[in-house]
N, C-alpha and C positions, 0 to 999 in steps of 0.2 A: 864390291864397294869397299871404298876403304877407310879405316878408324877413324879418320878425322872426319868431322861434324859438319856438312855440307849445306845445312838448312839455317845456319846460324842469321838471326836477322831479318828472315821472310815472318812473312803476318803483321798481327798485331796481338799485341801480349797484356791482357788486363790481369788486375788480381781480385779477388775476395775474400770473404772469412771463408776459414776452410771448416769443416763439422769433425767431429771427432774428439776424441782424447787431447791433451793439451792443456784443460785446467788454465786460468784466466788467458793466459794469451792467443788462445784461439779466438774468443769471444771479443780480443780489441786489435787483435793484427791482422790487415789483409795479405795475409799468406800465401793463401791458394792461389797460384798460377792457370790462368786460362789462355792458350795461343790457338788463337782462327786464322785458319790459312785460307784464304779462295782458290779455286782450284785454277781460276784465270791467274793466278801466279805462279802456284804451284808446277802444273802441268807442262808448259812449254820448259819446263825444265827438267824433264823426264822422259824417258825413251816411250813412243805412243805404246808402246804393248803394255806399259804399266798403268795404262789411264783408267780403265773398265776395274782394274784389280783394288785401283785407290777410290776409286765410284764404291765399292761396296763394302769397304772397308765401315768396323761399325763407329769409328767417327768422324763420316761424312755425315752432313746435315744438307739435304736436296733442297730445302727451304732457300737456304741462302749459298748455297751450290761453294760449301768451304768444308774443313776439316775443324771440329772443334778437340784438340785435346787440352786435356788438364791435371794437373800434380798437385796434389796436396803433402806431399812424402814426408815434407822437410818443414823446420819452422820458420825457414828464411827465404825469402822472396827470389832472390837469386838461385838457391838450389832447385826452387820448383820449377820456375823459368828454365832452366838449363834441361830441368827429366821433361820436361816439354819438349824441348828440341830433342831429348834423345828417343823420344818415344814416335817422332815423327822419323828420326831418321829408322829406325827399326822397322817402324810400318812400312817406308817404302822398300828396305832390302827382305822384308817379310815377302810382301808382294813379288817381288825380283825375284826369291826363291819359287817362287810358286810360278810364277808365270814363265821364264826363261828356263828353259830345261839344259841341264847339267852336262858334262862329261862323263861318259860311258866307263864306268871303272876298267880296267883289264879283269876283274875277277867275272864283271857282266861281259866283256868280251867273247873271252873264253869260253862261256855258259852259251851262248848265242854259238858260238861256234859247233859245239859239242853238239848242238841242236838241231844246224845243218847240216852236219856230218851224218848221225843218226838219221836224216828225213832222206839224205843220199840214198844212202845204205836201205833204208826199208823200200824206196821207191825202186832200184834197180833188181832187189828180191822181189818184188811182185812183179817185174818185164818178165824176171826170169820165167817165175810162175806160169804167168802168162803166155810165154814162148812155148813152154814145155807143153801146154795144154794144147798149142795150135800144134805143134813137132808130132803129137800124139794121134791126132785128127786125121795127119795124113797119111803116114805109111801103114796104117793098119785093112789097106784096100782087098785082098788076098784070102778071104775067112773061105 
């Protein structure tokens, strides 16, 4: 995914008082930032392998089948609105990590290799084994 903020816009964005530290202006500004996303928005805009990942994520609300996140961070309406959008965009490239599996380092390459190589090598030392022990079997008819 890349840097720029792709969810800018979707939901709907209420605010309220936010609790905490802050001293009067918490008590008379609605600060706190709330964005619910329905997942009937959200979803068709998403590769289907991240749907199940964004289901369990822990703010989904199944009630009303959305995404409720919310910031209190900041004192101003617009910065918590904003950590809202980023915190949505995070969740889904969280989920993205997690669900879509990576490119194979070269260092895991190599490791995989050494692996096979080694499982060669012990399996054609046990034919050997194994050979010797029939080879043994049979010329020894003559006692």
């Amino acid at each position: 995914m890349n840097g720029k903020p792709m969810f800018n816009e979707i939901g709907e964005v209420s605010y309220a008082r936010a609790s905490g530290p802050g001293g009067q202006n918490v008590n008379k500004v609605n600060s706190k930032a709330q964005l619910r996303v329905s997942l009937d928005q959200l979803l068709p805009l998403l590769p289907s392998v991240l749907h199940d990942g964004i289901r369990k994520s822990p703010h989904y609300a199944a009630r009303t089948n959305s995404l409720l996140i919310q910031s209190d961070e900041s004192r101003k309406q617009l910065a918590n609105k904003e950590t809202c959008y980023s915190k949505l965009q995070s969740l889904v490239e969280e989920v993205y990590q997690k669900s879509v599996p990576g490119e194979t380092s070269a260092e895991q390459h190599e490791h995989v290799k050494k692996l096979q190589k080694a499982d060669n090598e012990n399996r054609l030392k046990m034919k050997k084994i194994h050979s010797s022990k029939k080879a043994a079997r049979k010329g020894g008819g003559d006692d």
